[in-house]
N, C-alpha and C positions, 0 to 999 in steps of 0.2 A: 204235280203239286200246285194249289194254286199261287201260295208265297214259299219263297224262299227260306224266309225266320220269319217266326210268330215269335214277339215277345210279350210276356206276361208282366205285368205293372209297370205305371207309367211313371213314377217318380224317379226320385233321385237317380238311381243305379238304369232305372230302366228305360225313361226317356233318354241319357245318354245312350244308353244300348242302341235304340233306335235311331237317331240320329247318327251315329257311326257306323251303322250299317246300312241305313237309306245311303249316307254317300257314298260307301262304294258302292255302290249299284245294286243292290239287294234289294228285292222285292217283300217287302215288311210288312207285316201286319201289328199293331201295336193295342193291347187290351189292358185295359183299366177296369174295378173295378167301382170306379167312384166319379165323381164330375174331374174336372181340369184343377190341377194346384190344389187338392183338396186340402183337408187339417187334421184329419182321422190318422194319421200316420206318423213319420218321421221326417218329412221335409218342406216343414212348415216352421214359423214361427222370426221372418223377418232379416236370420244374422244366423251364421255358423262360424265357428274358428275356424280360421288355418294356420299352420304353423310347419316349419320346417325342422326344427331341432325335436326330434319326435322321441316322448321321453319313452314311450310305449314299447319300441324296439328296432333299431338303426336302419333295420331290414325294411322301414316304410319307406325311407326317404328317395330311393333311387324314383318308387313312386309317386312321391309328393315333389321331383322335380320336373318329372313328365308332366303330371297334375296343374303344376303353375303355367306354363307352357301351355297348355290348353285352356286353360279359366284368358289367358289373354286372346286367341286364336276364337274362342267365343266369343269374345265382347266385341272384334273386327268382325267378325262376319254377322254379327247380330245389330251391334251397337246397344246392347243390353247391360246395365252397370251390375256385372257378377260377383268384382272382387274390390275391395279396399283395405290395402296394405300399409294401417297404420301401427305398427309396429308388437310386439308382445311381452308381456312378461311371464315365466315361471319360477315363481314366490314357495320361498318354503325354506326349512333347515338342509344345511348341507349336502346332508347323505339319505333325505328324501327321496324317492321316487321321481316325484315331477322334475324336479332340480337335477339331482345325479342324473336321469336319464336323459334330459336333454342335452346335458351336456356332454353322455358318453357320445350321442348320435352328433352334434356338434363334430367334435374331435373326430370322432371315425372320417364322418363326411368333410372337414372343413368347411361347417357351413360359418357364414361372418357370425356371431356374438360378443357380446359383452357379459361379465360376471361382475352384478354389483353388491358391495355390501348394505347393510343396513341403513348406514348414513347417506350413502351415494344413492340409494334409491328413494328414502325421503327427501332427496336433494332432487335428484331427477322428476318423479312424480308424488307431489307433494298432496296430494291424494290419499296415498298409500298410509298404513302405520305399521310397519312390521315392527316388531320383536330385535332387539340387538345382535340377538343369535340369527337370525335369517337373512337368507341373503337371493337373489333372482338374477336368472339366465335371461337378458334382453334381446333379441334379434328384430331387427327393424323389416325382416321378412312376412313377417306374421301379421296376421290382420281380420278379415270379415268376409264371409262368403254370404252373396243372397240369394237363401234357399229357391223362394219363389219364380226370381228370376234366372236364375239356372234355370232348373226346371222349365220355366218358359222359353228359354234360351234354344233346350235341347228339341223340344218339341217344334219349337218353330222348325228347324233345322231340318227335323226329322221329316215334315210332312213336305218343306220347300224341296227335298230329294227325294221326294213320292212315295214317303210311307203312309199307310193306312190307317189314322188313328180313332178307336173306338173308343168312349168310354161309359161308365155306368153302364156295363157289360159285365160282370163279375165269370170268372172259369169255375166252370164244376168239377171238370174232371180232363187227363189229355191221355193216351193212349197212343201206341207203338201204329204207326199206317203203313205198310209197305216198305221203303227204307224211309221213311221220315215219322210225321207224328201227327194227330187228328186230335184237337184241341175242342172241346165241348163248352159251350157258353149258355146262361142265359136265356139264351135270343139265337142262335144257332152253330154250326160246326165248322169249321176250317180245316185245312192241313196245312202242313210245311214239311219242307225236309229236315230244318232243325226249329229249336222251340228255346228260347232263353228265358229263364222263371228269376225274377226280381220282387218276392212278394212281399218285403218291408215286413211288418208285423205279423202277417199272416202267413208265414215260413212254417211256423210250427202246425198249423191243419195241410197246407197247399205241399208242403214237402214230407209229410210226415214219416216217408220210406227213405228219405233221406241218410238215417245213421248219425246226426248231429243231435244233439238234446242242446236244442234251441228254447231260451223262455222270455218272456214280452216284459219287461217293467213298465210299469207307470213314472215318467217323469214330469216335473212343474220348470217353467222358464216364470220369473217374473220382472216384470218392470217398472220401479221406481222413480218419482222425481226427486231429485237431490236440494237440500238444502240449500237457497241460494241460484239454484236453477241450474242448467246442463251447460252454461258455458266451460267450466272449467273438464267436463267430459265430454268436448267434443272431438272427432276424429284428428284433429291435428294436435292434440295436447292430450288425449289419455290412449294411451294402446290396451288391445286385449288382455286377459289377466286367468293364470290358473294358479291358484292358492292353495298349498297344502297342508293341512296342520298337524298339529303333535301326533292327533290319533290317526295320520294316513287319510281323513276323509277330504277332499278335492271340492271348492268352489270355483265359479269361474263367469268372468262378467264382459263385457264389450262397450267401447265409446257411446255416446251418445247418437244415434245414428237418423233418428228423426226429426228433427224439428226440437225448437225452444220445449214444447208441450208432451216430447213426445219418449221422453226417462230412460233410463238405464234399464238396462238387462243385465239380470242377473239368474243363476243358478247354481245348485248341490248338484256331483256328477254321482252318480250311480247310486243313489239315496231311496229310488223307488222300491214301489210295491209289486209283486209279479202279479201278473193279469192274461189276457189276452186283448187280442183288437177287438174284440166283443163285445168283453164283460167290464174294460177300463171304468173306471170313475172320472168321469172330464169335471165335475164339480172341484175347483178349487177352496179351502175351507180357509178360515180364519186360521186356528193353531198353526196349517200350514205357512201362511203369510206373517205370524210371529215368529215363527223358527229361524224364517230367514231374514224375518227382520234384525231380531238378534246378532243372528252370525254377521250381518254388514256392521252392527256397531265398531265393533270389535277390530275392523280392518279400513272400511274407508267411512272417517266420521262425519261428513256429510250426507252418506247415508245409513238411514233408508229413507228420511225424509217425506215423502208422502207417496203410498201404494197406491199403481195407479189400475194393472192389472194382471193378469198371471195365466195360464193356456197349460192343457197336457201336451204330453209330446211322448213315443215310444221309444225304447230302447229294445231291440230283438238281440238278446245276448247267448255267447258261445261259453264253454266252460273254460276256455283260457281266454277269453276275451278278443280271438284273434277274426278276423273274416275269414268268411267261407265262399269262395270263387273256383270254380274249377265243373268239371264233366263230372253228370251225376252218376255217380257210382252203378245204378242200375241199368243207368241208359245213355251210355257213353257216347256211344254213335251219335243220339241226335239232341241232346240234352245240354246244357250250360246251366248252371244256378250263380246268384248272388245274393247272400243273405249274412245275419247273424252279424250288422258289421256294429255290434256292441256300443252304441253311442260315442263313435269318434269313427264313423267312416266317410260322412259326408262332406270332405274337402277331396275325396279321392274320386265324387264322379266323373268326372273327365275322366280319368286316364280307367277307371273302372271301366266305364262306355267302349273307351278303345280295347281292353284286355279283353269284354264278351263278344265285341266284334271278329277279335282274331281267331277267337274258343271256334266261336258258331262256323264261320268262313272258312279257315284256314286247319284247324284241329289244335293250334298251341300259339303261343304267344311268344313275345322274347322279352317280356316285361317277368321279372322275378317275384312267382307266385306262389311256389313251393310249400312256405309259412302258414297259405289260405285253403290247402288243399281238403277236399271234403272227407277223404277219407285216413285223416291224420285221427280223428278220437277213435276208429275203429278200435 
């Protein structure tokens, strides 16, 4: 065989793939099918959350402590600024979702938090205007991932431990070679003994034997100047923020992270329209940019202030919402997948990179994956 692992897409999930498998010593091939850090996908757009009180299901966290542990282990061997841990809130009624669950993961794990009320968090960040009845889970853990620079992070990584990175090479098709796998491109053919498939949005055409009913939403990030300007949102005085309201729908915004000129970010979490990576609408429209102009009055009245601009972004979602990591069902022996991680998987690349390292290498992991298994909707 001429590599070892061939891996399929180079973003989030995948360039860590690569980079954790060039250092052990594996001979990599790494395929894209788009230029370096592209926008077309899911791991773009400047800033990602992370958070450790995971309201989602406690079962993430053993993950998200491995996770952090490696976002620092990058920025040493890179010196690439990946993380910024200015602290988080999850804002809502009580016996919310976002609220109750992080606090169950909280307690389970003993991770540090705070629980404020209403007053103490108009006290604390005077930004905020919640509701008397609402109250948020603070942990000073939680903060900023940046997408690009990962990304950049991994790939440096990957090619300084001699892997082979192609891109704007797009896969047609890959097929069983002997006991490994012969990968069709493009521009030409490869083998490997194993092959790990990270294809972001394009999960649903590139896996479609998969077994998982995977569907792509359209999502909008946008960002605002605030009234008055971004001092009072910058990383040292505002932390990240997931807001849930009466009807269960989820906003959620980040410090100031650019520059005097360069606004808040904000977003609705799961609000899109389904699409594919194909067929998306990247045109951001007006009504869209009032909708949320709207919903910021309502909660921090200094914004929305003046729109400055607003980018899609995919979401490849699973029908409980859970990721899908594990040996593809059809082709165990040589096959890994990472897909479907529903618009909140992206602070788990690190320790993702390391879990498809162990897959492809080794046949299993000792990271607890069970929750991500592909063949759990069977």
């Amino acid at each position: 065989m001429a590599y070892d692992v061939i891996v399929i897409g180079l973003g989030g999930m995948g360039s860590a793939a690569a980079a954790h498998l060039a250092a052990r010593g594996a001979r990599v091939l790494g395929l894209e099918a788009h230029r370096p850090l592209h926008d077309l996908g899911s791991s773009h757009g400047g800033s990602r959350m992370t958070r450790r009180s995971y309201f989602e299901d406690p079962s993430y966290v053993p993950l998200l402590l491995r996770a952090y542990e490696l976002y620092e282990q990058v920025e040493r061997d890179t010196g690439r600024p990946v993380a910024t841990l200015c602290g988080g809130l999850m804002i809502g009624a009580p016996d919310c979702r976002t609220v109750a669950g992080a606090l169950r993961s909280a307690h389970q794990w003993d991770l540090p938090h705070e629980l404020l009320d209403a007053k103490e968090l108009r006290r604390r960040f005077p930004l905020f205007t919640p509701a008397d009845h609402e109250v948020a889970l603070y942990e000073t853990a939680a903060g900023v991932l940046r997408p690009e620079e990962t990304v950049a992070a991994h790939l440096e990584l990957a090619a300084r431990h001699g892997a082979e990175l192609r891109f704007e090479e797009p896969v047609t098709r890959w097929v069983p070679y002997g006991d490994g796998v012969s990968v069709r491109t493009a521009l030409g053919t490869y083998t490997a003994g194993r092959l790990v498939v990270c294809p972001g949005a394009w999960a649903p055409e590139l896996l479609a034997d998969l077994g998982v009913p995977l569907t792509v939403e359209r999502q909008l990030t946008y960002w605002f100047q605030p009234d008055g300007g971004t001092g009072p949102y910058l990383p040292g005085r505002q932390p990240v923020f997931i807001w849930e309201d009466a009807a269960g729908a989820q906003s959620y915004g980040f410090p100031a992270l650019d520059g005097p000129e360069g606004g808040v970010k904000v977003a609705f979490f799961r609000e899109g329209e389904v699409c594919t990576a194909r067929t998306v609408d990247r045109t951001v429209h007006d009504h869209e940019v009032q909708d949320m102009a709207r919903h910021l009055r309502r909660h921090l009245p200094t914004l929305p202030g003046t729109f400055l601009k607003a980018v899609t972004c995919l979401y490849t979602n699973t029908p409980d919402q859970h990721f899908v990591i594990g040996r593809h069902p059809a082709q165990p022996e040589t096959t890994t997948v990472a897909c479907g991680f529903s618009g909140h998987g992206f602070k788990f690349v690190t320790v993702v990179g390391e879990i498809l390292a162990d897959l492809a290498l080794e046949g299993a992991t000792r990271h607890p994956i069970a929750l991500f298994s592909p063949e759990r909707t069977a």
